[in-house]
C-alpha positions as CSV (number, residue, x, y, z in Angstrom):
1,X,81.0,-80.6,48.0
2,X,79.9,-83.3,45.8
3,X,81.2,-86.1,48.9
4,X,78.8,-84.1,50.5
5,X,75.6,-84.3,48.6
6,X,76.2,-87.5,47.9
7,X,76.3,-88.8,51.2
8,X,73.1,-87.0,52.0
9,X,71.2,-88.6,48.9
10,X,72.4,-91.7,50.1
11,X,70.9,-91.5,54.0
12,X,68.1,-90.2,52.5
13,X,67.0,-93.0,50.7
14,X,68.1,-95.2,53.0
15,X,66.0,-93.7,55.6
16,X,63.2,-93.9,53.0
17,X,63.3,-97.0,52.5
18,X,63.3,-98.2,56.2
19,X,60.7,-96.2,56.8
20,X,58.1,-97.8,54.5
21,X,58.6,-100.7,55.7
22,X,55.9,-102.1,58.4
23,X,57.2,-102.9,61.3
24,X,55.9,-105.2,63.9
25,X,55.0,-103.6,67.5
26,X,58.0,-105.8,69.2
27,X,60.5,-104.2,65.8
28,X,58.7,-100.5,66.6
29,X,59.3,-101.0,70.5
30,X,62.7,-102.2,69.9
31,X,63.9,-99.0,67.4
32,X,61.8,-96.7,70.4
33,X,64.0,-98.5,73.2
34,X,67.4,-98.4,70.8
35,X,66.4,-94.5,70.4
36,X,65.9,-94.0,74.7
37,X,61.8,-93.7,74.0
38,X,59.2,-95.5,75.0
39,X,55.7,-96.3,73.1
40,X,52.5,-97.5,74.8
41,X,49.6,-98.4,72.3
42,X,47.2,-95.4,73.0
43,X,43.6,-96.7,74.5
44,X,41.5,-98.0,71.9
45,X,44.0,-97.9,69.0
46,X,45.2,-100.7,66.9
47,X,48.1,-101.5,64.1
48,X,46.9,-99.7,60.9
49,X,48.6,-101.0,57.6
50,X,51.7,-98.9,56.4
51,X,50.8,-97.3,52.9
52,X,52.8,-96.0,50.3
53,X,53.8,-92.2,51.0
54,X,56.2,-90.7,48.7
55,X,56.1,-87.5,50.8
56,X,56.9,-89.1,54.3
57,X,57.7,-92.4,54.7
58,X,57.1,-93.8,58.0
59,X,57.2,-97.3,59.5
60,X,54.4,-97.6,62.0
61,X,51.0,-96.7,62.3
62,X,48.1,-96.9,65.0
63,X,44.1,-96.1,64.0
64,X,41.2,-95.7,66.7
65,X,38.2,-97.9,66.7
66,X,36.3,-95.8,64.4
67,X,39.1,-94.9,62.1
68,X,38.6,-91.1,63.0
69,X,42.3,-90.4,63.8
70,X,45.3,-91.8,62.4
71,X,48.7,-91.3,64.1
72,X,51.9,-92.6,61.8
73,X,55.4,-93.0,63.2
74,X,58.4,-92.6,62.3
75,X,61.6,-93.7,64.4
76,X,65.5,-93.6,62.8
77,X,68.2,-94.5,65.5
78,X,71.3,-92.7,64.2
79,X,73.6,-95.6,66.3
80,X,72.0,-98.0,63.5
81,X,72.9,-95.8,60.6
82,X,76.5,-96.4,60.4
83,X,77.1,-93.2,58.7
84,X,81.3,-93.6,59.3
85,X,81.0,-96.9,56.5
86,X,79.0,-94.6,54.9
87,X,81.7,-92.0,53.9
88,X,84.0,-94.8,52.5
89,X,81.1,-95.2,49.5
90,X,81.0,-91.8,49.0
């Protein structure tokens, strides 16, 4: 049980701290096209600086021209997470 909780804190933060990270648009269209999606910039939107979110971490964000709507994303591609080396630290 403790292998188990361990390895769950451990994805945890690392998905964390990946997702606080800002990511460029070609880095957030390559995680959408590693994860089968696809992301066109919505009309009138442009990059918006990641901040620090304790709550939800995420990695990219858009804003509209008059900074009435925010929309933050968050992509984790579970091919990327090798979670197999994982269980060796654990």
């Amino acid at each position: 049980m403790k292998r188990i909780i361990s390895l769950i804190t451990l994805v945890l933060f690392i998905v964390i701290g990946q997702a606080q990270s800002q990511l460029s648009l070609e880095e957030f269209n390559s995680f959408c096209d590693d994860s089968g999606l696809q992301f066109t910039m919505p009309e009138g939107y442009k990059i918006q600086e990641v901040k620090d979110n304790p709550d939800l971490g995420y990695s990219f964000a858009v804003i509209n021209a008059d900074a009435t709507m925010e929309i933050r994303y968050t992509i984790w591609p579970l091919e990327k997470m090798n979670l197999n080396n994982m269980k060796h630290h654990c």
